[in-house]
DOLUM-608762 format. One record per atom (N, C-alpha, C, CB): residue number from 1; residue in three letters; chain; atom name; y, x, z. Coordinates in steps of 0.05 Angstrom, whole numbers, always signed. Glycine has a CB too. Layout:
N
NUM | ALA | A | CA | Y | X | Z
...
This chain:
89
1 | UNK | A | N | -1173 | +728 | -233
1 | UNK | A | CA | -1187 | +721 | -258
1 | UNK | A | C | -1178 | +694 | -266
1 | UNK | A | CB | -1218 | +722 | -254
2 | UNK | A | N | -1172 | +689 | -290
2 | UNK | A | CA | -1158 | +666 | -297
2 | UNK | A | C | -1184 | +651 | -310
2 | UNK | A | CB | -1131 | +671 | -319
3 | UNK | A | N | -1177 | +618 | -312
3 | UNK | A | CA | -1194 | +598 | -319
3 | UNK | A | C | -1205 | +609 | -344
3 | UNK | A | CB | -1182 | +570 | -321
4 | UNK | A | N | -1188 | +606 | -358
4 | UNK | A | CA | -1198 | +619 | -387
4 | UNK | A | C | -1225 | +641 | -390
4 | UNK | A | CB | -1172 | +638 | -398
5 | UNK | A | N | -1213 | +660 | -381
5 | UNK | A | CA | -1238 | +685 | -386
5 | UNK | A | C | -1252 | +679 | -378
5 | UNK | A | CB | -1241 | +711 | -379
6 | UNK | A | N | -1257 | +657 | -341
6 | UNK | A | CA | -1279 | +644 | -336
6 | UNK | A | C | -1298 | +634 | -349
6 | UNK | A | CB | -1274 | +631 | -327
7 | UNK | A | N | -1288 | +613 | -358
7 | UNK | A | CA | -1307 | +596 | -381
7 | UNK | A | C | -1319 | +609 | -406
7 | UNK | A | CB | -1291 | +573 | -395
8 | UNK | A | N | -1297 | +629 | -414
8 | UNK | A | CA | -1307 | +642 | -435
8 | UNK | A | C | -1331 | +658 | -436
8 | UNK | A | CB | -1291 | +655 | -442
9 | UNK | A | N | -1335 | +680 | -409
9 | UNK | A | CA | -1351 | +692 | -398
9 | UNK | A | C | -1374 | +672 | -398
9 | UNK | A | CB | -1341 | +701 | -374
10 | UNK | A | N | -1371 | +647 | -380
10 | UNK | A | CA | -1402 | +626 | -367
10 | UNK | A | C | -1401 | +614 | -400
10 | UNK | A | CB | -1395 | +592 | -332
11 | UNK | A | N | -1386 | +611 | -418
11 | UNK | A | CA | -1395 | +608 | -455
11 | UNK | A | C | -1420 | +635 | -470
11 | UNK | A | CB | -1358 | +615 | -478
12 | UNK | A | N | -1404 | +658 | -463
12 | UNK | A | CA | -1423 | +677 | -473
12 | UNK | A | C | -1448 | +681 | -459
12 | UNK | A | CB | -1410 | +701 | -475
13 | UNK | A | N | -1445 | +681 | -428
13 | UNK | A | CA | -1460 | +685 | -424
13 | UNK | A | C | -1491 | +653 | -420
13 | UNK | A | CB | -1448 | +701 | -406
14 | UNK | A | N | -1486 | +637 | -425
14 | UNK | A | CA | -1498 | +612 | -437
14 | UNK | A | C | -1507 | +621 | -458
14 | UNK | A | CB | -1481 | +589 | -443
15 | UNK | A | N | -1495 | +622 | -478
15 | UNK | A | CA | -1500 | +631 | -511
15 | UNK | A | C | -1525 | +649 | -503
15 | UNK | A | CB | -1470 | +651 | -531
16 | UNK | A | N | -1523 | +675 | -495
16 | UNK | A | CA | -1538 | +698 | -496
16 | UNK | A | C | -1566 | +689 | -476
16 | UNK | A | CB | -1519 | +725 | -484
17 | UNK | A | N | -1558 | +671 | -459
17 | UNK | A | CA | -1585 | +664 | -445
17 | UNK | A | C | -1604 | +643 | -465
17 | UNK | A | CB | -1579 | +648 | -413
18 | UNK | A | N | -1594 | +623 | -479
18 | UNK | A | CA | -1603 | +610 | -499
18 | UNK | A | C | -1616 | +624 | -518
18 | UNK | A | CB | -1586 | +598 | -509
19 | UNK | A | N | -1604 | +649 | -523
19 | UNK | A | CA | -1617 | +658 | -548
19 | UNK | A | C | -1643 | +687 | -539
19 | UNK | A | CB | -1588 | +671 | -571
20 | UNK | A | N | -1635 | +694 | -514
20 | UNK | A | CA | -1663 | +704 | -499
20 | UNK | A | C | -1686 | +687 | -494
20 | UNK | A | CB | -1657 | +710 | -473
21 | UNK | A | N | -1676 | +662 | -482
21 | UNK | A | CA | -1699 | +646 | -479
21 | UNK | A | C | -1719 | +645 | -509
21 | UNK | A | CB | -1686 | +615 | -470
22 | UNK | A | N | -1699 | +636 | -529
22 | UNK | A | CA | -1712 | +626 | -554
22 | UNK | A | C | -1733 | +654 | -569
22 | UNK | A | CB | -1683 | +615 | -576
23 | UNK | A | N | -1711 | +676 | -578
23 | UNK | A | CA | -1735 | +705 | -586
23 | UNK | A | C | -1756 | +701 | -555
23 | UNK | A | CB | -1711 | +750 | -586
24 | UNK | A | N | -1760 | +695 | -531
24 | UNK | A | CA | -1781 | +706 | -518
24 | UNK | A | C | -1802 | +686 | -524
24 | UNK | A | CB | -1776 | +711 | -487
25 | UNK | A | N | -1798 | +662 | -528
25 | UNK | A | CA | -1816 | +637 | -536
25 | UNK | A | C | -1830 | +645 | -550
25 | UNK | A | CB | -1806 | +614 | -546
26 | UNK | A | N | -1856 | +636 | -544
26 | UNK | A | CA | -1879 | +640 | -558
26 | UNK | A | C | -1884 | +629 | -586
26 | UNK | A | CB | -1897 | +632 | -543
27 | UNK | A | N | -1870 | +632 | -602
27 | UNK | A | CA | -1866 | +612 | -630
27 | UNK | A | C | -1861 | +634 | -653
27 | UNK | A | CB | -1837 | +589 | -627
28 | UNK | A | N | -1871 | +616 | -672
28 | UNK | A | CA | -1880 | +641 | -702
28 | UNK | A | C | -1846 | +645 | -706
28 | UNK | A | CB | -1902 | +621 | -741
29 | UNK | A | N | -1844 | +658 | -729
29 | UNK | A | CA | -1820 | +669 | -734
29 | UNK | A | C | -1812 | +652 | -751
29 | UNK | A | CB | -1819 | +696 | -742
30 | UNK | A | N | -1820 | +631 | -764
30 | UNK | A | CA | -1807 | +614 | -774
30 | UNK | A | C | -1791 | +586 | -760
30 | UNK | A | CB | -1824 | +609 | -788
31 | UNK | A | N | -1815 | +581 | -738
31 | UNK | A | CA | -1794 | +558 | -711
31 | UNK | A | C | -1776 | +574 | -700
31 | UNK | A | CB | -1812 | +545 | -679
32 | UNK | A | N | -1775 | +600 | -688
32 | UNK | A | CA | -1760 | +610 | -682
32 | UNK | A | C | -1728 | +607 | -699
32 | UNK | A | CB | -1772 | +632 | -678
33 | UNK | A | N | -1735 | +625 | -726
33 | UNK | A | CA | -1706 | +624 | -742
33 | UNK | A | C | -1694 | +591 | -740
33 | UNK | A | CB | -1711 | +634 | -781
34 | UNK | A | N | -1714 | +582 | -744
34 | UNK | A | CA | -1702 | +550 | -746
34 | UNK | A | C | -1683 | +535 | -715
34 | UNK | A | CB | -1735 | +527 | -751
35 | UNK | A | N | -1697 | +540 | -698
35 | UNK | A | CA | -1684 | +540 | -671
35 | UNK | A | C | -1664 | +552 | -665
35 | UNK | A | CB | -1697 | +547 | -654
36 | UNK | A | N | -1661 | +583 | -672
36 | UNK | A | CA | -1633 | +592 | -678
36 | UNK | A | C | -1614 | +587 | -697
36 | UNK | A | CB | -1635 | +612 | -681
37 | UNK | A | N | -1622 | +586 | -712
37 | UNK | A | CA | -1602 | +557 | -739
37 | UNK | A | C | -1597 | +541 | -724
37 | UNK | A | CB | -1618 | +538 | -766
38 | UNK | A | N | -1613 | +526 | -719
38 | UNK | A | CA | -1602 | +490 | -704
38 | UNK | A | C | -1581 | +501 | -679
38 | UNK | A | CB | -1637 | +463 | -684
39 | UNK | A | N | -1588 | +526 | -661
39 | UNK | A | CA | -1572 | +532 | -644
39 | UNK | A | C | -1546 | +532 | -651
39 | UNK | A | CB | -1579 | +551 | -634
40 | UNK | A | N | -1535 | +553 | -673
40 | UNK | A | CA | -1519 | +571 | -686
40 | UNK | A | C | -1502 | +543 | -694
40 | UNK | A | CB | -1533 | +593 | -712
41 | UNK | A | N | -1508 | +520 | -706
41 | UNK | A | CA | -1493 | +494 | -718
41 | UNK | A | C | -1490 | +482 | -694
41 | UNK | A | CB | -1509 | +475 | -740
42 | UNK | A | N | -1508 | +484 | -668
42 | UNK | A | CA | -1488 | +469 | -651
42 | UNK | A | C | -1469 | +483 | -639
42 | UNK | A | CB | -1499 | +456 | -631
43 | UNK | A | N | -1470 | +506 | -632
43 | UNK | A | CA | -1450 | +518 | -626
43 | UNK | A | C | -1422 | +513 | -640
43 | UNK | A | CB | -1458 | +542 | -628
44 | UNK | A | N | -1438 | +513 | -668
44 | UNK | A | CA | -1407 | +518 | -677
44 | UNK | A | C | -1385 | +488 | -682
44 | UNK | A | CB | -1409 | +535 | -708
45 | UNK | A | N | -1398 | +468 | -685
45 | UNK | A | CA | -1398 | +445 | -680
45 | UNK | A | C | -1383 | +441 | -650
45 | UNK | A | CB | -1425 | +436 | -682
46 | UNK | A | N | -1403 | +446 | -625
46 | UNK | A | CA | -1377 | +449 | -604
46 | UNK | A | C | -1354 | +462 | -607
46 | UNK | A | CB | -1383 | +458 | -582
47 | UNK | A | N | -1355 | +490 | -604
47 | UNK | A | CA | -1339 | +508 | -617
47 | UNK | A | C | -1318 | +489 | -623
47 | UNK | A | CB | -1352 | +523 | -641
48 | UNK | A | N | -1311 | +482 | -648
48 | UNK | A | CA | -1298 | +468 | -670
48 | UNK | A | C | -1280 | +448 | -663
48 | UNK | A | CB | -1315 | +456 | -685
49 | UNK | A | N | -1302 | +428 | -641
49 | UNK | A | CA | -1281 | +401 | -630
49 | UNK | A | C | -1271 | +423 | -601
49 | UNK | A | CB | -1304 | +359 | -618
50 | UNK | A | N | -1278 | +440 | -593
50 | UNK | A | CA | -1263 | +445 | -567
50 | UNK | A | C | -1238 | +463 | -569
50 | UNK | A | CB | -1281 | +458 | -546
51 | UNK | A | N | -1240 | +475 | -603
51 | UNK | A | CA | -1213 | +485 | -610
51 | UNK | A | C | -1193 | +458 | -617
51 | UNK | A | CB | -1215 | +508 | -637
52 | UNK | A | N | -1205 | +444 | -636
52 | UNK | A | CA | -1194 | +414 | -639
52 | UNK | A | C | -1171 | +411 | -614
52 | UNK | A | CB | -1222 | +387 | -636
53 | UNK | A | N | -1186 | +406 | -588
53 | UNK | A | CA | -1183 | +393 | -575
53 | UNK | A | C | -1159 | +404 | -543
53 | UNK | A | CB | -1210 | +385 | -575
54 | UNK | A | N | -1164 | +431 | -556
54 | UNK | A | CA | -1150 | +459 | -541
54 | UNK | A | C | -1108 | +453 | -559
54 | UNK | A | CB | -1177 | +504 | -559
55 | UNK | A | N | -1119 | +451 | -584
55 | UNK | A | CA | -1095 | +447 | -600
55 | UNK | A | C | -1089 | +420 | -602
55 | UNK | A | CB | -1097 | +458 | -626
56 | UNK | A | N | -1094 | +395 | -595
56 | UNK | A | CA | -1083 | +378 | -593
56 | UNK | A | C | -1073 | +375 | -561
56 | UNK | A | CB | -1097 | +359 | -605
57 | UNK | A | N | -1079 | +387 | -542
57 | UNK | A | CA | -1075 | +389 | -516
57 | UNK | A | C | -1037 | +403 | -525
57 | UNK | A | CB | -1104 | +411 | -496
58 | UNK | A | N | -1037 | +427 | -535
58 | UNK | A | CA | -1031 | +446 | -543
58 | UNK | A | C | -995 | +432 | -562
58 | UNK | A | CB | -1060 | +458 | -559
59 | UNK | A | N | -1003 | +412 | -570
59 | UNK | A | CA | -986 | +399 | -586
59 | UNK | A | C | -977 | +378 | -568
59 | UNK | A | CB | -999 | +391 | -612
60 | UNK | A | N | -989 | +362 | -553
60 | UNK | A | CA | -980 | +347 | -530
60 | UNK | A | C | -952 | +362 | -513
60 | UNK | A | CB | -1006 | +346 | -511
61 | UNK | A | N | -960 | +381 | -503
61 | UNK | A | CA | -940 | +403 | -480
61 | UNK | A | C | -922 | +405 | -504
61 | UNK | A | CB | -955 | +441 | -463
62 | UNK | A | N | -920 | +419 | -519
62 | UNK | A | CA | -895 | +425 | -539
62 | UNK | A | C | -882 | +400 | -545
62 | UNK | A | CB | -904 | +439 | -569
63 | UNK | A | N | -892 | +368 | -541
63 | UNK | A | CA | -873 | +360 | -553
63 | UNK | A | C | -859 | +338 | -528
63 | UNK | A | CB | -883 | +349 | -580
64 | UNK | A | N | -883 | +341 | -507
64 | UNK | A | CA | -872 | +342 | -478
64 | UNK | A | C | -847 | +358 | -470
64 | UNK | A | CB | -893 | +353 | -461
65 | UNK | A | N | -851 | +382 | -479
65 | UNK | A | CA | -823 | +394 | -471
65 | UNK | A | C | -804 | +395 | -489
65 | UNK | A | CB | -824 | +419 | -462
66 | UNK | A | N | -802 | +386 | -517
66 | UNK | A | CA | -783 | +381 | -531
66 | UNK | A | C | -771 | +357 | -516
66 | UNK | A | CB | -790 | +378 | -558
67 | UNK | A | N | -784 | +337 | -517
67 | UNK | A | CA | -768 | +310 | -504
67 | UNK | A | C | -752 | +320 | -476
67 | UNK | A | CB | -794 | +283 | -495
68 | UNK | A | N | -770 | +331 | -463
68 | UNK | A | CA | -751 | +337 | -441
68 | UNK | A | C | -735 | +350 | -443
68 | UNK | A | CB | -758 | +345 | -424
69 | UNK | A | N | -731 | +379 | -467
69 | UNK | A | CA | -704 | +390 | -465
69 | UNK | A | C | -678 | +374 | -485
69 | UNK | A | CB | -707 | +423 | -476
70 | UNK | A | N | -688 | +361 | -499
70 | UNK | A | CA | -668 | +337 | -507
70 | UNK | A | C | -663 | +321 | -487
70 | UNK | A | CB | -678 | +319 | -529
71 | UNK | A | N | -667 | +320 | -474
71 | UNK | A | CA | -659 | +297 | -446
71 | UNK | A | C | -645 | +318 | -433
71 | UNK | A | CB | -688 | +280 | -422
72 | UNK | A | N | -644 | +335 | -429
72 | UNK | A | CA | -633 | +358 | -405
72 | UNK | A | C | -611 | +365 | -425
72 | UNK | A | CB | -657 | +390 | -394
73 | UNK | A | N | -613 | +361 | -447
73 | UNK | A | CA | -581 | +379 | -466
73 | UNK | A | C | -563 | +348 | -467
73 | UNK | A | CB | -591 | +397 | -516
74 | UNK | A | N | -579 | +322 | -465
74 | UNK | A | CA | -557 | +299 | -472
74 | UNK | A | C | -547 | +298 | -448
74 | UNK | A | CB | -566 | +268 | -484
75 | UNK | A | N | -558 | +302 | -421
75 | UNK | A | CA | -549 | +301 | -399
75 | UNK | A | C | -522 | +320 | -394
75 | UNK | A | CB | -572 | +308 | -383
76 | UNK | A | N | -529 | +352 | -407
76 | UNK | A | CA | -509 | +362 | -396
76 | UNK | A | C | -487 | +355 | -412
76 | UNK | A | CB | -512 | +388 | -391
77 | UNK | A | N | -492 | +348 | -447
77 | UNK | A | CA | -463 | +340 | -458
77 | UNK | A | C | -450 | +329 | -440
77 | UNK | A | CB | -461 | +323 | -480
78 | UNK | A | N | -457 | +307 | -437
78 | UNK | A | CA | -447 | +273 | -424
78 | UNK | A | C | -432 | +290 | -406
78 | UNK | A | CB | -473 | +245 | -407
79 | UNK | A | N | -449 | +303 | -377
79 | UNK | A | CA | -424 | +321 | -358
79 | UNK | A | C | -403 | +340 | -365
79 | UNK | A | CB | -436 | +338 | -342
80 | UNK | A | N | -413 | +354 | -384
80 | UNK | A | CA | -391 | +369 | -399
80 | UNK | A | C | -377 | +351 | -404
80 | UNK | A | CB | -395 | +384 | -421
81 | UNK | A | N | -371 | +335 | -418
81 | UNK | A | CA | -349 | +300 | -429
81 | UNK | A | C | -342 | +295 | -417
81 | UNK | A | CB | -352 | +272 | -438
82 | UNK | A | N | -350 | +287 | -393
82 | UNK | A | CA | -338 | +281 | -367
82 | UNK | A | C | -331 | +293 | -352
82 | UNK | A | CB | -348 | +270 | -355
83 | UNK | A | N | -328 | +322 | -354
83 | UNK | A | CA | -306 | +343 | -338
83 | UNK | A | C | -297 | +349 | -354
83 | UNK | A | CB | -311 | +368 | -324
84 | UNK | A | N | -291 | +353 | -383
84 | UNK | A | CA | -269 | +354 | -396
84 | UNK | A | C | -245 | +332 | -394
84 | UNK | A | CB | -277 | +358 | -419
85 | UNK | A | N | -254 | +310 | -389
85 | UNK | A | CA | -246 | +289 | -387
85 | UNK | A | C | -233 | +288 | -363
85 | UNK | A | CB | -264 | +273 | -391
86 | UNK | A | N | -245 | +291 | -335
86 | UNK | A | CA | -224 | +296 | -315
86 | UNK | A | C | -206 | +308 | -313
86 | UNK | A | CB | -228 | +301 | -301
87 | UNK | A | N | -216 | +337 | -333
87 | UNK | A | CA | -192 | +353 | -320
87 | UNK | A | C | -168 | +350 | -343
87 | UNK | A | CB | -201 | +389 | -314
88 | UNK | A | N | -173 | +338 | -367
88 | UNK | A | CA | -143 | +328 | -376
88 | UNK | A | C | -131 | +302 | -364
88 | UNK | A | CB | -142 | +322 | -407
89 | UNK | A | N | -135 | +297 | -347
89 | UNK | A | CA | -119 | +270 | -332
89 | UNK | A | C | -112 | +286 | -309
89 | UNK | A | CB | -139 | +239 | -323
């Protein structure tokens, strides 16, 4: 089971215990909707910065490995140059 579906799973299943708790609460149907509103905006609010934050992770590695394969292609020119170079002498 990978990290991912992990969290995702202990996300939904969070979400769905939050919103059991809240319909079983003893509260008119108007605190209720309201509590589920305020829920629903924080969610999505986290939600929001943890995709944010998934895609700037996300953009880091891509440009992590750009730099590094520019370093690995100037490297091999240079050796390529320098065995072409030997072997015409």
């Amino acid at each position: 089971m990978s990290v991912t579906r992990f969290l995702a799973g202990f996300a939904v299943g969070a979400a769905l215990g939050a919103v059991a708790g809240i319909l079983l609460a003893p509260k008119s149907g108007a605190e209720t909707r309201e509590a589920l509103g305020n829920m629903a905006s924080e969610m999505a609010k986290k939600t929001d910065a943890t995709v944010k934050d998934i895609k700037q992770r996300a953009d880091d590695i891509v440009s992590d490995v750009q730099e590094k394969s520019d370093e690995i292609m100037s490297k091999l020119q240079d050796m390529m140059g320098k065995q072409k170079e030997n072997s015409q002498s």
